[in-house]
C-alpha positions, 0 to 999 in steps of 0.5 A, spaced: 296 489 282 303 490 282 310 487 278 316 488 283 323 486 282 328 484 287 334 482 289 337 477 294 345 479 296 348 476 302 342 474 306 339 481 304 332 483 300 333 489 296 325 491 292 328 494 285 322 497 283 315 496 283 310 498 276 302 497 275 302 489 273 299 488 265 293 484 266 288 482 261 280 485 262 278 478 265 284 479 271 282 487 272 275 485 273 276 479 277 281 483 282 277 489 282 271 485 284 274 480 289 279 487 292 271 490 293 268 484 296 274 483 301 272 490 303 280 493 301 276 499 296 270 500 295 264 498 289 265 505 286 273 504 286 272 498 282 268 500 277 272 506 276 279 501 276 276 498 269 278 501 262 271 500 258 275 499 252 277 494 255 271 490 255 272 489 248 276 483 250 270 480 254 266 480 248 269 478 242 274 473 239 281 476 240 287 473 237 293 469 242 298 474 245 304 470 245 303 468 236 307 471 232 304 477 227 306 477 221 301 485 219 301 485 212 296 491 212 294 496 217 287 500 217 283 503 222 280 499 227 273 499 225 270 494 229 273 489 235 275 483 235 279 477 230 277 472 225 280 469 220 278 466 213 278 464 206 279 471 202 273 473 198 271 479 194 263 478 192 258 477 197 255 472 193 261 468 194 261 469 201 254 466 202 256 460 197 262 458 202 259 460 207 253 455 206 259 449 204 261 450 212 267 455 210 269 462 214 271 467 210 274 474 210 270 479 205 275 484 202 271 489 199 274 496 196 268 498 200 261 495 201 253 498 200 247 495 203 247 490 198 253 487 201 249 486 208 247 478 206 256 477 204 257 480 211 253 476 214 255 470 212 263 472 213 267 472 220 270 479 218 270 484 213 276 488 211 275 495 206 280 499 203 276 506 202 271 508 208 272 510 215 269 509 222 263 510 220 262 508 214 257 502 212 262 496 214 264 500 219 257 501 222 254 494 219 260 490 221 259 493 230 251 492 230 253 485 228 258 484 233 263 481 227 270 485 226 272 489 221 278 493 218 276 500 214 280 504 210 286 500 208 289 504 203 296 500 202 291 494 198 290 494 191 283 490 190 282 487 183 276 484 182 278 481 175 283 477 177 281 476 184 287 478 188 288 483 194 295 487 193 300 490 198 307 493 196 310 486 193 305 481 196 299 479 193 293 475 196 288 471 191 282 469 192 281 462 197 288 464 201 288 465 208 288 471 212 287 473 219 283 481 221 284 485 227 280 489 228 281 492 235 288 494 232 286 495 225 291 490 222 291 485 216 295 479 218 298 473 213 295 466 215 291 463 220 292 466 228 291 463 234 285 465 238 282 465 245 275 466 245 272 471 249 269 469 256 264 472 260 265 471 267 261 472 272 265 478 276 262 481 269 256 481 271 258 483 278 262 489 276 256 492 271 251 491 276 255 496 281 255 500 274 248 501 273 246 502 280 252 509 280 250 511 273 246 517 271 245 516 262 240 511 260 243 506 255 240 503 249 241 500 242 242 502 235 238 495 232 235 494 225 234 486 226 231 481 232 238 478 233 241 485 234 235 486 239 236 480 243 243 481 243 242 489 246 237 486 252 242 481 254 248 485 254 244 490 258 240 495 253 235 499 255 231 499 250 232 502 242 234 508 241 235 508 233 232 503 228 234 504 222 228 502 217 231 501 210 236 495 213 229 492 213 228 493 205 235 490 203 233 483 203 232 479 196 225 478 197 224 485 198 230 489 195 225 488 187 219 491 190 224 497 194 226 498 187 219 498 183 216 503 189 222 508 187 221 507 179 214 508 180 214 514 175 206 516 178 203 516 185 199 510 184 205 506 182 208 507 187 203 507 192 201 499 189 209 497 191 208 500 197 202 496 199 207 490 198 212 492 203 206 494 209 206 487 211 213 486 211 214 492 214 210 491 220 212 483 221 218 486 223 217 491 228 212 487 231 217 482 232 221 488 235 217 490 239 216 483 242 223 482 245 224 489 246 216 488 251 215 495 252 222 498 253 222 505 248 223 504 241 226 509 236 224 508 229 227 512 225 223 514 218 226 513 211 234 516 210 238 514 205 239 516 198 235 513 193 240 511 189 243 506 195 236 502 192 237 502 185 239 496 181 246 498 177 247 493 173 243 490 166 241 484 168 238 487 175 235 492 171 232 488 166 230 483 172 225 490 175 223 491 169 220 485 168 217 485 174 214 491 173 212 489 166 215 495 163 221 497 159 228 496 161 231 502 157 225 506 160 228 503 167 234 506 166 233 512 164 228 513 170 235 510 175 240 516 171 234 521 172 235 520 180 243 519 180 246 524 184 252 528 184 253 528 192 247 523 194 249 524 202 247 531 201 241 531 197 235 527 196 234 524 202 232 523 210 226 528 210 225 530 203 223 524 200 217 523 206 216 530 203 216 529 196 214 522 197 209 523 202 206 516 201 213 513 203 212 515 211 204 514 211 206 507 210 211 506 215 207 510 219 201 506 219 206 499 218 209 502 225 202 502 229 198 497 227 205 493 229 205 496 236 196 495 237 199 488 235 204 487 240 201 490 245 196 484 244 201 479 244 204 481 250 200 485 254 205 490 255 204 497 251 210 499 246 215 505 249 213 507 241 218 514 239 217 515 231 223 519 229 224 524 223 231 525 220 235 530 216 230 536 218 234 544 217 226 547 218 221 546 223 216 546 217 219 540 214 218 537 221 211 538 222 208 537 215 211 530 217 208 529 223 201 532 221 202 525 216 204 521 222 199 524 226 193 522 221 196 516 221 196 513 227 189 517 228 186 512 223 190 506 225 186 507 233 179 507 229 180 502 225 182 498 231 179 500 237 186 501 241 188 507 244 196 508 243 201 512 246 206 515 241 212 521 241 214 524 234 220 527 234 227 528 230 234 526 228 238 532 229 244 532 225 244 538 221 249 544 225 242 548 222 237 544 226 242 544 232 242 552 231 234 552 230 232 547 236 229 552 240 224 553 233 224 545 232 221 543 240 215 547 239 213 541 236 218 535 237 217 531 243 223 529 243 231 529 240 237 525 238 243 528 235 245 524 230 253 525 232 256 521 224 252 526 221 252 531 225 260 531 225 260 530 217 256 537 216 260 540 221 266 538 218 264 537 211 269 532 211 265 526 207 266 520 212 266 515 207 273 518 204 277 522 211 281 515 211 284 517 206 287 524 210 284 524 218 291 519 219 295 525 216 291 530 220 291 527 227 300 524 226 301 531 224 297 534 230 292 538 226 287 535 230 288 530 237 283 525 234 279 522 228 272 526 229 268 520 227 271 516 232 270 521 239 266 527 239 269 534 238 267 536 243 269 544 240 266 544 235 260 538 234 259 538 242 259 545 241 252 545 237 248 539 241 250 544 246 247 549 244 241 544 241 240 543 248 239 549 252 235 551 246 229 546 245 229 545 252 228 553 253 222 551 249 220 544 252 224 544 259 221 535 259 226 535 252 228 528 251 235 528 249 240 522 247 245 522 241 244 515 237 251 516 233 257 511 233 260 516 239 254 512 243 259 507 244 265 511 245 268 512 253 269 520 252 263 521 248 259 518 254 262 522 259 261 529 255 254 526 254 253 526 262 256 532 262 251 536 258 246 533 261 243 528 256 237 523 258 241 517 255 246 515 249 245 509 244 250 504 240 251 498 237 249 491 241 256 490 242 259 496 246 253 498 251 257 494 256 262 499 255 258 505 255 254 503 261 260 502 264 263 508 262 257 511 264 258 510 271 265 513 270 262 519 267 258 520 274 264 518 279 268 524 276 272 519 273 271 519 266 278 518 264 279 510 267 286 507 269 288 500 271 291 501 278 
């Protein structure tokens, strides 16, 4: 589609000039499919005219074009799409709205775990602190709701319930209006065109499926996000992320009595009123999912993401556990850390705690003989070991997960098919892979993670500093949000070539943020990966981009 500029002069035409015409997602898709079915190119010259980012704008609300922009604040483009809402600053406040029929805007200086009931009941989120990966970031794509991080400019006061930005300032009830394809705060209610999925969409990914190479899956830790991945064309699960599942107020008081447990029996007592939960969620799961693979990934987080930190929650646990609060807190500053992202977590607390990942273990198995009876279909069941640096640590889980799933077949008379394997995010495990593969049956390169210890640049805080780096050139692009392919991509490289030197049928995928990212998916098909997996709203984009990486052109124009 071309603009063309002309004249008319005494009779005469004269063409001025000629430039590629501007045209939203919609428009590309339908003049592409329509090009290709009147036979002017063909379906490969199709997929590969579509921008897969563009795609964003097919999936979620986007603010007018023609409105004015009155940008208050600019951050970084954390999650796609547009909202506007009420300000709130606590989470509690965002679900009190929130069930009165209003929409709100939560503004965080950043946001924990604790927050997942606010950001639920909020159109958007908006950060101060925090990058591409941090939790708002990743919280906010699995739930498809648009959200700015790292703000800087904006002064929160929780006190005073005010947002402050140079001499503006915004209080709580006040409307503002985030974009978080571009990154910017906006002042007021915006315009919006809501997206529409129109059925040259659904043409144009089913030419891509049928060109690219890379399997798609997605990163879901919840039934809604497991539905969202099957209809927007996911192949399964490539990371579950089970301690999402343990945030919920029914079950965040019997988490915290488990990790205050000052004894193995406590805690196995806890534990014990966790299995049923634990399981009913991944029975459910595995029954949308009907027999795609599923990847559940063992307990990651530090502790203290967990542990209650104010008085009153303190005394609240105390009184359920029948103990002494003074006792409690001295338990939660025992467990405090300086660097929590670097220490007490992932593997290690499945190794200390060994309790911990037979429960899960035997909540994921009896879940999947109770699927498979359900729907008569055998579960793709992967069971997924995080943050390893040794093939030692890695195997003292497996025997535990393995002795697990070797009691749950007694006791139920079922035979299952299951793979262990690990998460590798550590550059030790990437170096180490040809070791680890002995044993793990399969991998997934945790690229967040991966790039924050290649880096040591602590994702949470780079906003702060990646901008600077990347105006002044010192790197191209914020490692968090596209894969260095010098330095991380360097490392899966070698954690390729090295396990599947050791186990050539190596099943490789990455299940960080990259997963969705355009470039990232076309190193992945370059180095060979089996497939890559993202949040539920940007596998149109990677299967498309996926299809790109195979007809050689990975970088998409719109001509």
């Amino acid at each position: 589609m071309q603009d063309m500029e002309f004249t008319v002069e005494q009779g005469k035409l004269w063409m001025l000039q000629t430039r590629g015409g501007k045209r939203t997602a919609k428009a590309a898709l339908r003049i592409a499919v329509e090009l290709a079915n009147e036979g002017l190119i063909s379906k490969k010259e199709a997929v590969s005219r579509i921008d897969p980012a563009s795609l964003d704008q097919l999936l979620h609300p986007t603010i007018d074009p023609g409105a004015k922009r009155d940008v208050v604040a600019t951050g970084l483009p954390a999650s796609p799409g547009a909202a506007s809402g009420e300000i709130v600053f606590s989470s509690d406040e965002a679900a009190k709205l929130q069930a009165d029929g209003r929409k709100v805007i939560l503004v965080r200086i950043e946001t924990s775990p604790e927050d997942i009931h606010g950001m639920h009941a909020a159109e958007g989120i908006l950060t101060t602190r925090g990058g591409m990966t941090s939790h708002a970031a990743v919280v906010a794509r699995g739930m498809g709701k648009p959200c700015v991080s790292g703000c800087g400019s904006i002064r929160v006061d929780y006190g005073r319930g005010t947002m402050s930005i140079g001499t503006r300032t915004f209080k709580t009830g006040d409307v503002i209006t985030i974009d978080g394809s571009l990154g910017q705060v906006l002042a007021g209610r915006m315009p919006m065109i809501e997206p529409a999925m129109s059925g040259e969409f659904g043409t144009l990914m089913g030419w891509a499926d049928s060109f690219r190479k890379l399997g798609v899956r997605v990163n879901a830790d919840t039934p809604e996000d497991a539905r969202t991945a099957i209809k927007f064309g996911g192949e399964g699960i490539g990371l579950c992320r089970t301690e999402h599942m343990f945030f919920e107020e029914t079950r965040i008081r019997t988490v915290r009595e488990m990790i205050l447990a000052e004894d193995e029996q406590a805690r196995r007592a806890a534990l014990a009123k966790l299995l049923p939960m634990q399981r009913a969620d991944f029975v459910e799961l595995f029954e949308i999912m009907k027999g795609l693979p599923v990847t559940i990934r063992l307990l990651d987080p530090p502790l203290h993401e967990f542990l209650p930190h104010t008085q009153a929650e303190i005394e609240e646990v105390a009184r359920a556990m029948n103990t002494d609060p003074r006792r409690l807190a001295d338990r939660a500053r025992d467990l405090a850390e300086f660097n929590p992202m670097l220490g007490f977590r992932g593997c290690r607390l499945a190794i200390a705690y060994p309790e911990i990942a037979e429960m899960q273990a035997r909540a994921i198995f009896e879940a999947a003989v109770e699927a498979e009876k359900r729907t008569g279909k055998a579960v793709g069941l992967e069971v997924m070991v995080p943050l390893i640096a040794t093939k030692t640590e890695f195997d003292l889980i497996k025997t535990r997960i393995d002795a697990t799933a070797q009691s749950v077949m007694k006791e139920t008379g079922k035979k299952l098919a299951y793979q262990v394997g690990t998460m590798i995010e550590l550059p030790r495990a990437c170096l180490m892979a040809g070791d680890i593969a002995q044993t793990a049956e399969f991998f997934s390169f945790g690229t967040n993670d991966l790039t924050q210890t290649t880096y040591g640049i602590s994702r949470d805080d780079a906003a702060s500093f990646l901008g600077t780096y990347v105006a002044k050139g010192i790197l191209e692009i914020d490692p968090f949000i596209s894969v260095d392919r010098d330095g991380v991509g360097e490392l899966v490289k070698i954690g390729v070539a090295r396990g599947r030197k050791t186990r050539p049928d190596l099943k490789v995928g990455i299940c960080g943020e990259h997963g969705g990212d355009p470039a990232s998916v076309a190193f992945c098909h370059e180095i060979g990966l089996d497939y890559v997996s993202c949040s539920p709203y940007r596998v149109p984009i990677a299967r498309l981009a996926a299809a790109q990486a195979a007809l050689g052109k990975a970088v998409a124009s719109q001509a």
